[in-house]
BAKOL-315243 format. One record per residue (C-alpha): residue number from 1; x, y, z. Coordinates in Angstrom, 2 decimals, always signed. Example, Ala and Ser with C-alpha at 12.3 -4.5 7.8 and 13.67 -1.06 7.14 Angstrom:
R   k      px      py      pz
R   1  +12.30   -4.50   +7.80
R   2  +13.67   -1.06   +7.14
//
This chain:
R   k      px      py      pz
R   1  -24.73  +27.41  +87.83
R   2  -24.76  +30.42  +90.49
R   3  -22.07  +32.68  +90.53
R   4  -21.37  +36.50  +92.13
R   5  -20.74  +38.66  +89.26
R   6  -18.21  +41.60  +89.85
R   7  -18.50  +45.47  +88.59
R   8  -15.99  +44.91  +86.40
R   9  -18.04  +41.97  +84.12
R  10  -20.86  +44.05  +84.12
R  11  -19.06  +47.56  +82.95
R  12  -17.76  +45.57  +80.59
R  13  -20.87  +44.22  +79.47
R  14  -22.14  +47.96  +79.58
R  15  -19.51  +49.31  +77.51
R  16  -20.03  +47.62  +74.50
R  17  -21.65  +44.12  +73.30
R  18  -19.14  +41.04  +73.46
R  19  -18.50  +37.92  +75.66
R  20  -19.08  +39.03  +78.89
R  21  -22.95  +39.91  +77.56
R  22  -23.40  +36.35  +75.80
R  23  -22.55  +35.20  +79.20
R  24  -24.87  +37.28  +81.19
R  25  -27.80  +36.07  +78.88
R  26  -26.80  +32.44  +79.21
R  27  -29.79  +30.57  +80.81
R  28  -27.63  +28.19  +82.37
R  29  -25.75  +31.06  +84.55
R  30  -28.04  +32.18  +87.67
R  31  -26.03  +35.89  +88.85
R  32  -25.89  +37.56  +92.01
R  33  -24.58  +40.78  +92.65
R  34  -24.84  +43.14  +95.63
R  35  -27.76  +45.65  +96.21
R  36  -25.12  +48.65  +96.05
R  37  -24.38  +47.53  +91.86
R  38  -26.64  +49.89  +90.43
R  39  -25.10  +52.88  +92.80
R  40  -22.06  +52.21  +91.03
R  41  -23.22  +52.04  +87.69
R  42  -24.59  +55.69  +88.29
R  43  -21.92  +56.82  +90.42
R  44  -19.29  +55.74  +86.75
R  45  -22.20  +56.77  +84.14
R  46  -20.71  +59.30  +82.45
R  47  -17.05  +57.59  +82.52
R  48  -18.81  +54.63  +80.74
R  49  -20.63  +56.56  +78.16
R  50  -16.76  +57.69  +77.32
R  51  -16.09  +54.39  +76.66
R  52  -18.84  +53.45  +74.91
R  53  -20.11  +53.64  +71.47
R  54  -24.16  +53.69  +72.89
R  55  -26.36  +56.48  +73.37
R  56  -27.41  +57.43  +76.80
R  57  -30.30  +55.48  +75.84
R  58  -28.95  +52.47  +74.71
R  59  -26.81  +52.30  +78.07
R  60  -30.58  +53.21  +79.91
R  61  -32.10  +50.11  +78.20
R  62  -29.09  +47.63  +78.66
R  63  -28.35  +48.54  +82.27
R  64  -32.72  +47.87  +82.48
R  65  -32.70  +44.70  +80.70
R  66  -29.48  +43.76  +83.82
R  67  -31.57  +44.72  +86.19
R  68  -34.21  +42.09  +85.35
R  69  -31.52  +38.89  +84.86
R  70  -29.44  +39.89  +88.06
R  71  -30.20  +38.46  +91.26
R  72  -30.02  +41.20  +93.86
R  73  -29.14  +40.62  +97.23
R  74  -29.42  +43.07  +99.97
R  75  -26.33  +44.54 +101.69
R  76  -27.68  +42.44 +105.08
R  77  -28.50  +39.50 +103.87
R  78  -24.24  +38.85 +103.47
R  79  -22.99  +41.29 +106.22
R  80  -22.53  +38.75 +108.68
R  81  -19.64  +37.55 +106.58
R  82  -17.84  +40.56 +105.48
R  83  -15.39  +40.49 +108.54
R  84  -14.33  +37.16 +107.15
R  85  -14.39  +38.62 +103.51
R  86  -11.73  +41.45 +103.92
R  87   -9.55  +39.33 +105.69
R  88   -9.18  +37.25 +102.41
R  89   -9.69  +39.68  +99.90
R  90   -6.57  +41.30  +98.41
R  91   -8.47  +44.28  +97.19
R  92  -11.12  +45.34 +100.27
R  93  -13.24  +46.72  +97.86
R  94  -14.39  +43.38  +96.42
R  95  -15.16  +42.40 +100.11
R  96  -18.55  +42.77  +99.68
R  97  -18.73  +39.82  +96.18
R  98  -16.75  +37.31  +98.28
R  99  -18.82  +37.93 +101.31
R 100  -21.53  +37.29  +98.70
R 101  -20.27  +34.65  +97.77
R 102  -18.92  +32.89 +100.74
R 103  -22.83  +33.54 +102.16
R 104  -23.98  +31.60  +98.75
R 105  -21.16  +29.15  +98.59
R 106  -20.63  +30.07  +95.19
R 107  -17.29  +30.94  +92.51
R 108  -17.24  +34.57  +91.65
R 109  -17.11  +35.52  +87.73
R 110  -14.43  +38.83  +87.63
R 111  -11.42  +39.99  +85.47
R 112   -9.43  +41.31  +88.60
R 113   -6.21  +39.25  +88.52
R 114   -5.68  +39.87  +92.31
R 115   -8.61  +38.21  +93.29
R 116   -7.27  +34.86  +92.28
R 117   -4.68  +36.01  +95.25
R 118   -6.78  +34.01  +97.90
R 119   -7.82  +30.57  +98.07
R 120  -11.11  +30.56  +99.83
R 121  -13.45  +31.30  +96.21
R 122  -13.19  +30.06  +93.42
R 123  -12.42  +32.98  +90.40
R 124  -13.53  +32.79  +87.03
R 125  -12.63  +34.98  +84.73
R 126  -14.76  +35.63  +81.71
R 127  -12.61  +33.16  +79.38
R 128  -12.30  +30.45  +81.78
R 129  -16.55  +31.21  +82.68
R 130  -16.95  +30.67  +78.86
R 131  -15.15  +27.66  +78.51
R 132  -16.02  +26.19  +82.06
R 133  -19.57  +26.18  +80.95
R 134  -18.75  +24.90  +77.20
R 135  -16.91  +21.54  +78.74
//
């Protein structure tokens, strides 16, 4: 299954071991995220190693070991359908994962509530992923 994973699966996934990892490392899940993911990850570092029980290296080898499982698009390959994707996107910074994913024709997998606002993607959140892919 292909699906857009949000910044806010993947800090989870960061901060500490749990579901959201199991799913990232399911075979049957292909992820996409935008080119501009890793930017963020070092733009929050230091606010995730708060949160987390890892050691800067720990966080250096899991963030790697995403970086080799994540499909990375480039910012251009999906800007022709940004214009469409803040229109429907409650939040304009997630503009950019349902342009994505409009551009893939594919659900996004996030935890932010107010993306199941619109009715253009489908939203999974990391339960519903889980148990989507269990049925």
């Amino acid at each position: 299954m292909d699906v857009v994973v949000d910044a806010n699966v993947l800090f989870a996934a960061l901060i500490r071991d749990g579901l959201s990892m199991d799913l990232l490392l399911d075979r049957n899940l292909h992820l996409y995220v935008p080119e501009f993911i890793f930017e963020e990850f070092s733009a929050h570092v230091d606010e995730i190693l708060q949160k987390t029980k890892r050691t800067r290296a720990e966080f250096d080898d899991v963030r790697s070991n995403l970086e080799q499982i994540l499909s990375i698009v480039p910012n251009e390959d999906f800007e022709k359908y940004l214009e469409e994707a803040v229109e429907i996107s409650p939040d304009k910074e997630d503009a950019p994962y349902v342009a994505l994913a409009l551009k893939l024709k594919t659900p996004i997998w996030s935890n932010d509530k107010k993306l199941k606002e619109q009715s253009k993607i489908l939203i999974y959140n990391t339960t519903e992923l889980f148990y989507f892919l269990r049925s």
